[in-house]
C-alpha positions in Angstrom: -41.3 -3.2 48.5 -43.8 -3.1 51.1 -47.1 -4.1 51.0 -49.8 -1.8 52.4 -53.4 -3.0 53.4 -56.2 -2.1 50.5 -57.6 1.2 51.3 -61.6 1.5 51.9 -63.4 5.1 52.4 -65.1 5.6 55.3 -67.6 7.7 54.8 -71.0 7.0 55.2 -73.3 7.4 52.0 -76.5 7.3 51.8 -78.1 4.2 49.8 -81.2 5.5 47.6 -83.3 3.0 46.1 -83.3 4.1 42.5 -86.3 3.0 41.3 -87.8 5.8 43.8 -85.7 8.6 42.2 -85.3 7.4 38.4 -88.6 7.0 36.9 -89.2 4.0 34.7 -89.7 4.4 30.2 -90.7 2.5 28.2 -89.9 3.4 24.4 -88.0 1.5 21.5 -84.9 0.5 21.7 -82.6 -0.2 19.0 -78.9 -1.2 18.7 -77.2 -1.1 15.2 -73.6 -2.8 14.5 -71.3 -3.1 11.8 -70.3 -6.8 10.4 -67.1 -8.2 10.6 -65.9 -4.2 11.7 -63.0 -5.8 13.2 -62.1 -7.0 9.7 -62.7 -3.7 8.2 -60.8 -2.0 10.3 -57.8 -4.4 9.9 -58.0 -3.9 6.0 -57.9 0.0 6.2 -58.2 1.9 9.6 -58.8 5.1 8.7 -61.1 4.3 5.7 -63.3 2.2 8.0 -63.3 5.2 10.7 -64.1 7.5 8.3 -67.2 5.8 6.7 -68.2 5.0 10.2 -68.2 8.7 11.3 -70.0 9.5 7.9 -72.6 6.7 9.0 -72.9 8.6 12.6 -73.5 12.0 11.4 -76.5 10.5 8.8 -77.9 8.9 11.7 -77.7 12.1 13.8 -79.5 13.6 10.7 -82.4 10.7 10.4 -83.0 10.5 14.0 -85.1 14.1 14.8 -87.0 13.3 11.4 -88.2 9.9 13.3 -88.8 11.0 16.8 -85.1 9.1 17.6 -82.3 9.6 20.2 -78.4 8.4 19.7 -78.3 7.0 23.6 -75.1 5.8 22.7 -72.1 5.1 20.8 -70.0 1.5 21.2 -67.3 1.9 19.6 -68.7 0.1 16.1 -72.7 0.1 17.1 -75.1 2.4 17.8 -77.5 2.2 20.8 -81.1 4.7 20.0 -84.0 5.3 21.6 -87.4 5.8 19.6 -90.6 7.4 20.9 -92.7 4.7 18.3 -92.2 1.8 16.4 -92.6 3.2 12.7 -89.9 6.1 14.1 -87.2 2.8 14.5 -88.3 1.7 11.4 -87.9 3.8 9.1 -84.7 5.1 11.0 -83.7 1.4 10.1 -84.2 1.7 6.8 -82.8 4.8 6.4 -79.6 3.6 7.3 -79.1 0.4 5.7 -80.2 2.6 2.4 -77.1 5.2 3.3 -74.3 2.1 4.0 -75.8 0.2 0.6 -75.2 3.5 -1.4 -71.7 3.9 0.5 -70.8 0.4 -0.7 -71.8 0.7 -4.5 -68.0 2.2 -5.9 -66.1 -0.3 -3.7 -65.5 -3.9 -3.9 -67.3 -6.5 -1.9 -64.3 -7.1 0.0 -64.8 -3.3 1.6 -68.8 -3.3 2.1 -70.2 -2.2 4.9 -73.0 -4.2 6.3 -75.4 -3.0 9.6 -77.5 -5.6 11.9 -79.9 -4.6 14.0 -82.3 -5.5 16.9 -84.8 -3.5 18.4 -87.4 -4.1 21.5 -90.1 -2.1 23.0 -88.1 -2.0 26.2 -89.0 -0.7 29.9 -86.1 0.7 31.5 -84.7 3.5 33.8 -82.7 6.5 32.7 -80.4 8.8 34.1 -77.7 11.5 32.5 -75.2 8.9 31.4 -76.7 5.4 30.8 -80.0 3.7 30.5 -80.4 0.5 32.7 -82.7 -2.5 32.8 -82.5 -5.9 31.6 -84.5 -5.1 28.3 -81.7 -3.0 27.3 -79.3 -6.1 27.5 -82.0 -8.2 25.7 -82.2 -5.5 23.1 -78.6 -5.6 22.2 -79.0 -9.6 22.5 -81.6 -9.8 20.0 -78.9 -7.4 17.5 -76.7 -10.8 17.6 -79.9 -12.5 16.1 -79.2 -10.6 12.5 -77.4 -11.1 9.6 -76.0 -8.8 7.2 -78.3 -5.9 6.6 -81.3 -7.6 8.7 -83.2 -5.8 11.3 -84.4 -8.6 13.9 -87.3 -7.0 16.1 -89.1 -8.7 19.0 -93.2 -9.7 19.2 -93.5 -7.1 21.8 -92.2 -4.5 19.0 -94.1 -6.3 16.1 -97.3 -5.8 17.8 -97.1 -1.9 17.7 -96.7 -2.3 13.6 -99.2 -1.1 11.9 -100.6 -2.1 8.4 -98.3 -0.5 5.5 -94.7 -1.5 6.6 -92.7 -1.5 3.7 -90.7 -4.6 4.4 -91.4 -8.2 5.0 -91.6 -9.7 8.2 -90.7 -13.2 8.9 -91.2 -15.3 12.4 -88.3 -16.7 13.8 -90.0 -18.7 16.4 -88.9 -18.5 19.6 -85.1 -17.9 20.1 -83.0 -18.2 23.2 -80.8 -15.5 23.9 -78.1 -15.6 26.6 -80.0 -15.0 30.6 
C-alpha cells in the first residue's frame, strides 16, 4: 500500500486565552469510587451494574437536598460539585449510609464499599468538563481512603463548622502524585 503524508488543517483559528472567557469557581469538590469495582464486576456484571445505577439515581436524589451537582460520571466514581462544605458532607454520609444498607442481605464477598476525597477547589468550567489542577488533586486525595472513608483536605476542614457528626482525624501531610 502506499503511504500518504499525515494530513494537517489549514485553517487559521483563533487562539482565546481561556482564562479571559471561562470565569474561575471555587466550590467543593468531591470524587466518590467504588472498592475493588473491578472485582465486583468480575464476580457478577450485571449485579454490580445494577447496584451501581441504583447508587447513581440516590445520589441524583441527595444532591438538590445538599446544594450538590453530579459533574460527572467515571465509569465506577462519581465526580460532584458542592456550593458548601456541610452540603459534601452530609451528601457523603448519605451515601455511604445507602451502600451499607444495600450490603446488609449479601455476603461480605459482594459488599459494596465507597472512598472519597473532597477539596475546596478553584477551577474553570465550561459545558463539558471542569479544569484546573485542584480538580486532579481532588481525585488524588480520593486514592488517600479506605473502605467507606471520606479523606478531606485542611483547606476543606477549615470551612467545618462545630457539630459535624463524624470524627476527624489528621493525616499529616501526605504526598500525592505532581
Amino acid at each position: 500500500g502506499r503511504l500518504f503524508p499525515a494530513v494537517t488543517p489549514t485553517m487559521n483559528l483563533p487562539q482565546t486565552d481561556l482564562s479571559l472567557v471561562l470565569p474561575r469557581q471555587t466550590k467543593v469538590l468531591m470524587v466518590m469510587d467504588v472498592v475493588e469495582s473491578v472485582r465486583l464486576m468480575e464476580q457478577d456484571e450485571d449485579d454490580f451494574v445494577q447496584r451501581w445505577q441504583q447508587l447513581v439515581a440516590r445520589t441524583e436524589q441527595v444532591l438538590p437536598l445538599h446544594g450538590g451537582r453530579l459533574v460527572k460520571s467515571l465509569g465506577d466514581g462519581l465526580m460532584l460539585e458542592f456550593a458548601t462544605a456541610q452540603g459534601c458532607i452530609k451528601t457523603a454520609f448519605a451515601l455511604q449510609h445507602f451502600t451499607e444498607q444495600d450490603n446488609q442481605d449479601r455476603p461480605p464477598e459482594r459488599h459494596l464499599y465507597l472512598r472519597m476525597g473532597a477539596h475546596l477547589a478553584d477551577f474553570v468550567a465550561d459545558k463539558h468538563d471542569i479544569y484546573g489542577s485542584d480538580v486532579n488533586l481532588t481525585a488524588r486525595v480520593t486514592t488517600l481512603a479506605g473502605p467507606r472513608e471520606l479523606v478531606i483536605t485542611a483547606e476543606l476542614r477549615d470551612q467545618l463548622t462545630a457539630g459535624l457528626d463524624g470524627d476527624i482525624a489528621d493525616l499529616g501531610e501526605c504526598h500525592l502524585k505532581h
